[in-house]
C-alpha positions as CSV (number, residue, x, y, z in Angstrom):
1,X,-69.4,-88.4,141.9
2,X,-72.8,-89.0,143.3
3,X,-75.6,-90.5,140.6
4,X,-78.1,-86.8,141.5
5,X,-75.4,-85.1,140.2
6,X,-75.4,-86.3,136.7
7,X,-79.0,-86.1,136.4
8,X,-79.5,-83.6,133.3
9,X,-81.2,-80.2,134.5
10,X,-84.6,-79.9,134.0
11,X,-85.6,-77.1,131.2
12,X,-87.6,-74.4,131.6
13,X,-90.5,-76.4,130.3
14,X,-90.2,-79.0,132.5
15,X,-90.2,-77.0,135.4
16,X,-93.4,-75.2,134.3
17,X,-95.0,-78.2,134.2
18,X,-94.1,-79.4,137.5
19,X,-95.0,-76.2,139.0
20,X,-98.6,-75.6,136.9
21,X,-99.0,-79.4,138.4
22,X,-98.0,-78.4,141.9
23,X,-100.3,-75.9,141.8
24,X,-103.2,-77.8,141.1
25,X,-102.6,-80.4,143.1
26,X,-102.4,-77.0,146.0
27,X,-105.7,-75.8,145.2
28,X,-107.5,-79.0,144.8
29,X,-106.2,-79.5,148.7
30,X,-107.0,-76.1,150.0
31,X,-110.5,-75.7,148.2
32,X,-111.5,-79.4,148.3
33,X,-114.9,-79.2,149.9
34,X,-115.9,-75.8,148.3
35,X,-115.6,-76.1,144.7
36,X,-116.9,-72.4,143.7
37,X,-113.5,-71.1,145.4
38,X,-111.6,-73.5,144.0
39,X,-113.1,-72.5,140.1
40,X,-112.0,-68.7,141.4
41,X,-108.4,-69.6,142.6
42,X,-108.2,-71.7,139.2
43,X,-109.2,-68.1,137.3
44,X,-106.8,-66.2,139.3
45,X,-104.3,-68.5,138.3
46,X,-105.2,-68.8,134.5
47,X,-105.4,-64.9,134.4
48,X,-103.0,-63.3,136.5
49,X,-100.7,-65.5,138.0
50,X,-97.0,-65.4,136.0
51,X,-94.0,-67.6,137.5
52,X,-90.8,-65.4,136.1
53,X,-91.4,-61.9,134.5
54,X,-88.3,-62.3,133.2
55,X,-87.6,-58.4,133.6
56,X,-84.1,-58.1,135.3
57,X,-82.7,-54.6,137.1
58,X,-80.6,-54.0,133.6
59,X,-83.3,-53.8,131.6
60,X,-85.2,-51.1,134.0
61,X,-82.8,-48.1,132.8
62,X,-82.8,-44.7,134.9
63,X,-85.3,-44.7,138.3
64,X,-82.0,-45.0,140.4
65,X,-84.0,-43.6,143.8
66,X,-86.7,-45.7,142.7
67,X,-85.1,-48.8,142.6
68,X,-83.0,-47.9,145.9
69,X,-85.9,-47.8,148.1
70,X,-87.6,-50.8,146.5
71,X,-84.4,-53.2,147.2
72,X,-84.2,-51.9,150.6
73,X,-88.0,-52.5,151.1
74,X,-88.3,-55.6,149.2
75,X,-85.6,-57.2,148.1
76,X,-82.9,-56.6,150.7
77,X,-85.1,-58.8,153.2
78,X,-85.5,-61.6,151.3
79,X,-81.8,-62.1,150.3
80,X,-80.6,-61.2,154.1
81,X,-82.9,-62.4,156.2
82,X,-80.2,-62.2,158.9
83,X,-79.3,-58.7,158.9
84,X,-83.6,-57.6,159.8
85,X,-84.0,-58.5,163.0
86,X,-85.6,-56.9,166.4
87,X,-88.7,-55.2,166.5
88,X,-88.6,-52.5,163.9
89,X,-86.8,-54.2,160.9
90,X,-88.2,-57.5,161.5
91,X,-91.0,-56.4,160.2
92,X,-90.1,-55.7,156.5
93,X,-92.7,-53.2,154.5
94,X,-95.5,-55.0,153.2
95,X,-96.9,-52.5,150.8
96,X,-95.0,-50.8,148.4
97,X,-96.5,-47.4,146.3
98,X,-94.7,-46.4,143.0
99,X,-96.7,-43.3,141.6
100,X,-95.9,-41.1,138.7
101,X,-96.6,-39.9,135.4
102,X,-97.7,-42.7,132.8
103,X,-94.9,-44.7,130.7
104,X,-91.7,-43.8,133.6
105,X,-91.6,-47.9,134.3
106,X,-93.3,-48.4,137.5
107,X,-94.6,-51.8,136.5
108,X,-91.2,-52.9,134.9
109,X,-89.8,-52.1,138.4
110,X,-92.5,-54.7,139.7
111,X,-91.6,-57.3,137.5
112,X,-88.2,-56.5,138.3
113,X,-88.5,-57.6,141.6
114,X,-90.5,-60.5,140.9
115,X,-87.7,-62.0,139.2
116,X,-84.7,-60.6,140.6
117,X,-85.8,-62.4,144.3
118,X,-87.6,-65.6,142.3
119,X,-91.0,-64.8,143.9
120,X,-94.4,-65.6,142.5
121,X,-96.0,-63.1,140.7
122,X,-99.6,-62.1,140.6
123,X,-100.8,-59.1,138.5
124,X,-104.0,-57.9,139.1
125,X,-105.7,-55.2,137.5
126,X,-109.2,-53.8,138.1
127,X,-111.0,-56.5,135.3
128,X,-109.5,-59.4,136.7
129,X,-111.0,-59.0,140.6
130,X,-113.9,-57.0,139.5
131,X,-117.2,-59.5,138.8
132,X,-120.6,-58.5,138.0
133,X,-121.7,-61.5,140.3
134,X,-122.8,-60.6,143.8
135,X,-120.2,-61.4,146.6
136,X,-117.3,-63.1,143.6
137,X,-115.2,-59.7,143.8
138,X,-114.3,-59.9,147.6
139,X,-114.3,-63.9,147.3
140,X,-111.1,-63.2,145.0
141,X,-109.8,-61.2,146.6
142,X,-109.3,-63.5,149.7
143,X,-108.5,-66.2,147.1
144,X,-105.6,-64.4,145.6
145,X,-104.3,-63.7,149.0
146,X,-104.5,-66.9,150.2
147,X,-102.8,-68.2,147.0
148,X,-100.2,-65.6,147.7
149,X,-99.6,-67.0,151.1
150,X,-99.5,-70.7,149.4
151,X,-96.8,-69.9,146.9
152,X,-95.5,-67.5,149.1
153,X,-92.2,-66.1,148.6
154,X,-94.9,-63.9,146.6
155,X,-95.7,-60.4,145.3
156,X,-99.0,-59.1,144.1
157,X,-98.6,-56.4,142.0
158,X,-101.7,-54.0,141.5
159,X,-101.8,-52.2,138.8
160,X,-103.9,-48.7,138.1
161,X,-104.4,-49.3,142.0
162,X,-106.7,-45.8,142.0
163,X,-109.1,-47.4,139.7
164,X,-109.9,-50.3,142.5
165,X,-109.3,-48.0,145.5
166,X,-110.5,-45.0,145.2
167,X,-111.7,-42.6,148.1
168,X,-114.8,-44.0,150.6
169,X,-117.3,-42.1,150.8
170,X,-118.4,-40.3,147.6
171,X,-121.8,-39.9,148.2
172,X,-124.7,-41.8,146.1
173,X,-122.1,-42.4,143.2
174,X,-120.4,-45.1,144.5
175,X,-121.6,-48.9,144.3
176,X,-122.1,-50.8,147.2
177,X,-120.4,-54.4,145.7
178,X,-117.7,-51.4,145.5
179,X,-117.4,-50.7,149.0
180,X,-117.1,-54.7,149.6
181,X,-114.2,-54.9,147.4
182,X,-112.2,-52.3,148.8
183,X,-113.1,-53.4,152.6
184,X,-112.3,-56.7,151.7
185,X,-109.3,-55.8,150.6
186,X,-108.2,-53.7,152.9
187,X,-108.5,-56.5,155.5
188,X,-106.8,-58.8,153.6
189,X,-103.7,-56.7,153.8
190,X,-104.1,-56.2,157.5
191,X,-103.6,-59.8,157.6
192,X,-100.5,-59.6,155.9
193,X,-99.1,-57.3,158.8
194,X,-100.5,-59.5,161.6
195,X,-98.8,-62.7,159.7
196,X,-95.6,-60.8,159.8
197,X,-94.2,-62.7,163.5
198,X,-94.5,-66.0,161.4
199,X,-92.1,-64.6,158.8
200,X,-94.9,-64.0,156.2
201,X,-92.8,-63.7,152.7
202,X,-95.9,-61.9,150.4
203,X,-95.7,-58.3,149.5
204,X,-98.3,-56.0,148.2
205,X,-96.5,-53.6,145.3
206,X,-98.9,-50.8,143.8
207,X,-98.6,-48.4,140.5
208,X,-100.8,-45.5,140.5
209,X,-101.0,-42.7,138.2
210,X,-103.2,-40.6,140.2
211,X,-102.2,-41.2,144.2
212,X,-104.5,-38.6,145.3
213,X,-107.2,-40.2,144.8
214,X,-106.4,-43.2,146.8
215,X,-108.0,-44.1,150.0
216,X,-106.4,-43.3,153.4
217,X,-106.7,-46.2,154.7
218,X,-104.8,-47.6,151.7
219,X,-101.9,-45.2,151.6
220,X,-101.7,-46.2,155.4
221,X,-101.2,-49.8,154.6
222,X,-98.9,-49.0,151.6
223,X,-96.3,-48.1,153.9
224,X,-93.5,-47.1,151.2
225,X,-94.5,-44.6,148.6
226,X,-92.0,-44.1,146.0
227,X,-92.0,-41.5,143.3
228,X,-90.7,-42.5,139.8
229,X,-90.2,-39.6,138.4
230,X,-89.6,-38.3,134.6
231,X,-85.6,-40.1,133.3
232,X,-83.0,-37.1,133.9
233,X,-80.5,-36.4,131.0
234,X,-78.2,-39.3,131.7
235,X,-81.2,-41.8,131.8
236,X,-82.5,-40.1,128.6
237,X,-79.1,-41.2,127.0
238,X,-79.0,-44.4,128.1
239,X,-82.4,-44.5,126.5
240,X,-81.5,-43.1,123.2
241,X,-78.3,-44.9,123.0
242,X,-80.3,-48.5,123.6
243,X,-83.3,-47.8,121.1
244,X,-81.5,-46.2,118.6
245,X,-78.2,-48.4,118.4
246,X,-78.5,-50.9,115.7
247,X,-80.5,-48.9,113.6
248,X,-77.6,-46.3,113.2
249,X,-73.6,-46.5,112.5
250,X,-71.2,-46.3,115.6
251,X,-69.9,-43.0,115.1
252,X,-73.2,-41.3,114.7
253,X,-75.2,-43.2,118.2
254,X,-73.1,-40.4,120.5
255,X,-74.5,-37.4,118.2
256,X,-78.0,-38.9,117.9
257,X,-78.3,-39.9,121.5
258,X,-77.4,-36.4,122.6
259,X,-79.9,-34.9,120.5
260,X,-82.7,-36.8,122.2
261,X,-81.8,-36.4,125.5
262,X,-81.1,-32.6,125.6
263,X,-84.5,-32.4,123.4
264,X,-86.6,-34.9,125.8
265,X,-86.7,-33.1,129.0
266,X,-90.0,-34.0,130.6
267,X,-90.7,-36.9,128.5
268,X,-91.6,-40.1,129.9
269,X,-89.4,-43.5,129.1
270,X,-92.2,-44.6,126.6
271,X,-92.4,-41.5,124.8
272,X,-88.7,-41.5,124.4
273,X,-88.8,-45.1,122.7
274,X,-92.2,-44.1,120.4
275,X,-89.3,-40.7,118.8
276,X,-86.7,-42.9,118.5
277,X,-88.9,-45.6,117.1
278,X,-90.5,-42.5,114.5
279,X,-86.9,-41.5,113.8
280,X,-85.9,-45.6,113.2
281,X,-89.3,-45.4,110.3
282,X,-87.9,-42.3,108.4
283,X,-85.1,-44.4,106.2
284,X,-88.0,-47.2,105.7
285,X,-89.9,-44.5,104.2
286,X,-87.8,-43.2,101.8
287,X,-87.0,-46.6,100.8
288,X,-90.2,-48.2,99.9
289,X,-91.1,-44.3,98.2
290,X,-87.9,-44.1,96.0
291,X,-86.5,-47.4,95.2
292,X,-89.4,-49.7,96.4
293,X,-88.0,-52.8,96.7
294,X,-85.8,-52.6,93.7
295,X,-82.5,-55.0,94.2
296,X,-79.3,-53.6,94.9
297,X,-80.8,-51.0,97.0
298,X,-79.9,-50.8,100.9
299,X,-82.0,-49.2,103.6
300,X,-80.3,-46.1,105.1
301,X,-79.2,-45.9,108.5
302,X,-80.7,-43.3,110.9
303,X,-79.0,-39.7,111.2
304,X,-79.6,-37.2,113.6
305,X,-81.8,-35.5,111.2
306,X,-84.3,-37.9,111.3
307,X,-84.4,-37.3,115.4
308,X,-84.6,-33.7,114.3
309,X,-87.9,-34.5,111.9
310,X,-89.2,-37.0,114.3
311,X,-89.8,-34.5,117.0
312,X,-92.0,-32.1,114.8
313,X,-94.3,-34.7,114.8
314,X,-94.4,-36.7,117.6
315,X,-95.7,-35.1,121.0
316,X,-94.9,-37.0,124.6
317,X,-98.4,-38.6,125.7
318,X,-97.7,-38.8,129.0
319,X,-95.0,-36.3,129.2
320,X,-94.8,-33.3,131.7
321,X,-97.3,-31.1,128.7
322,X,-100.0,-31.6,131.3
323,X,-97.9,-29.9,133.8
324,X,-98.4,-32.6,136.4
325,X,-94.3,-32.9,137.8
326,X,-94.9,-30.2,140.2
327,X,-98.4,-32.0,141.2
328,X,-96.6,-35.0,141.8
329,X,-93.6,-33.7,143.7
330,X,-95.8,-32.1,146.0
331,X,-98.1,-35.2,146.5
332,X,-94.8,-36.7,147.3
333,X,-93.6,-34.1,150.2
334,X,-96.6,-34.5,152.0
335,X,-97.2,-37.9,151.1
336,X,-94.2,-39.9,150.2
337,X,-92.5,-42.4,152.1
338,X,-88.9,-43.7,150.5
């Protein structure tokens, strides 16, 4: 037996210390004569950057399309390398859409990936890139990108995309360090695509709630657009089945789980898990107003009644109410790309 292999593995701790030091000692060499990019790359890191999500495929239940195209367009090229080749599928997707109503999982699905391929994961959001200093905005932008690049296998995931790139020209209204921003970043992800003969391993994955008020110039770069749609009924019992299980005997999680998902049409996942988690209160209730905490007394477990109470007073918040599946099923016939 060779001395390596009775080395003891390094914990998790360890290796986030090595990496956070890695890092560092990264920037320090790529910004070392400009130290105002280097404080930026050192923010992006402190604010955004995350090394595992720890989110895995099981825990993203339902979005079986959704997760389809996004192995084929992201994952499926980083475990088989191999199997892409020639001019069209060398080439893999380098910007991903997922659009749909609030709450269906479209940044679980991100972090998903993240961790299912072992990539470096950078989520941004509008306050994190947004400065009120003149030029900083686009200057992070090209810093996370080149950070991206450095730590590269990598995916930046942009969430609320629509709030950072919104249509071009909209008359007076729109600030001009806004225009920057979006140009900037637009060429940034134009880089990505001319990097992609040297086998460039960063992806660009994008949640939007409103696609239709994206930019067309960014829907063109954001080659895949994926709808994640409202769970059906099966995903709705899955659901039901996982929030409601330990709070309710065996023989009653069938009836219960049922319940919900013939009751839930339209709902989003989050919705779903805000009933259940109303219904889960109900015996808490009657516990602390009856018996208080006198001893001897044991908390209930949850019936299908209380699913029955729960949904005369809880509403879905981003549920179809609004009537916006039909909006975005028709954004996604003339727009989608899966």
């Amino acid at each position: 037996m060779s001395r390596a292999s009775t080395q003891p593995e390094p914990s998790p701790e360890e290796e986030g210390l090595h990496s956070e030091l890695d890092l560092r000692a990264s920037l320090f060499t790529m910004y070392q004569h400009d130290s105002a990019l280097r404080e930026l790359a050192q923010s992006i890191c402190r604010d955004i950057l995350t090394r595992n999500p720890l989110v895995y495929w099981s825990d993203v239940i339902g979005c079986e399309d959704a997760k389809r195209s996004v192995k084929e367009a992201v994952v499926f090229p980083l475990q088989y390398p191999e199997l892409f080749h020639g001019p069209l599928l060398s080439e893999s997707w380098r910007g991903v859409l997922l659009f749909g109503p609030p709450g269906v999982g479209k940044t679980m699905l991100a972090k998903a990936v993240a961790t299912e391929c072992g990539t470096t994961f950078f989520n941004v959001s509008a306050s994190t890139v947004v400065s009120k200093w003149r030029g900083d905005s686009e200057k992070l932008i090209r810093c996370l990108f080149e950070l991206a690049i450095a730590q590269q296998p990598s995916t930046i995931f942009i969430d609320e995309i629509d709030s950072l790139m919104s249509q071009r020209g909209g008359g007076d209204f729109e600030h001009e360090g806004s225009r920057r921003l979006k140009t900037e970043l637009l060429i940034q992800m134009d880089g990505l695509t001319k990097r992609s003969c040297e086998k460039c391993q960063v992806f660009v994955l994008a949640a939007s709630n409103l696609p239709w008020d994206l930019d067309q110039a960014m829907l063109r770069r954001l080659e895949k657009r994926i709808l994640v749609d409202f769970p059906d009924a099966p995903s709705r019992l899955r659901m039901a089945k996982t929030f409601i299980g330990e709070y309710a005997c065996e023989a009653a999680i069938e009836g219960i789980a049922e319940t919900v998902a013939s009751k839930t049409d339209g709902w989003s996942g989050d919705d779903i898990r805000l009933l259940c988690k109303e219904a889960a209160m109900r015996p808490l209730r009657e516990f602390f107003e009856s018996a208080g905490s006198a001893q001897g007394v044991a908390v209930r477990e949850v019936a299908r009644e209380d699913v029955v109470q729960a949904l005369k007073t809880v509403s879905p918040a981003g549920g179809d109410g609004h009537g916006m599946r039909h909006r975005y099923h028709e954004w996604a016939r003339n727009f989608g790309s899966v």
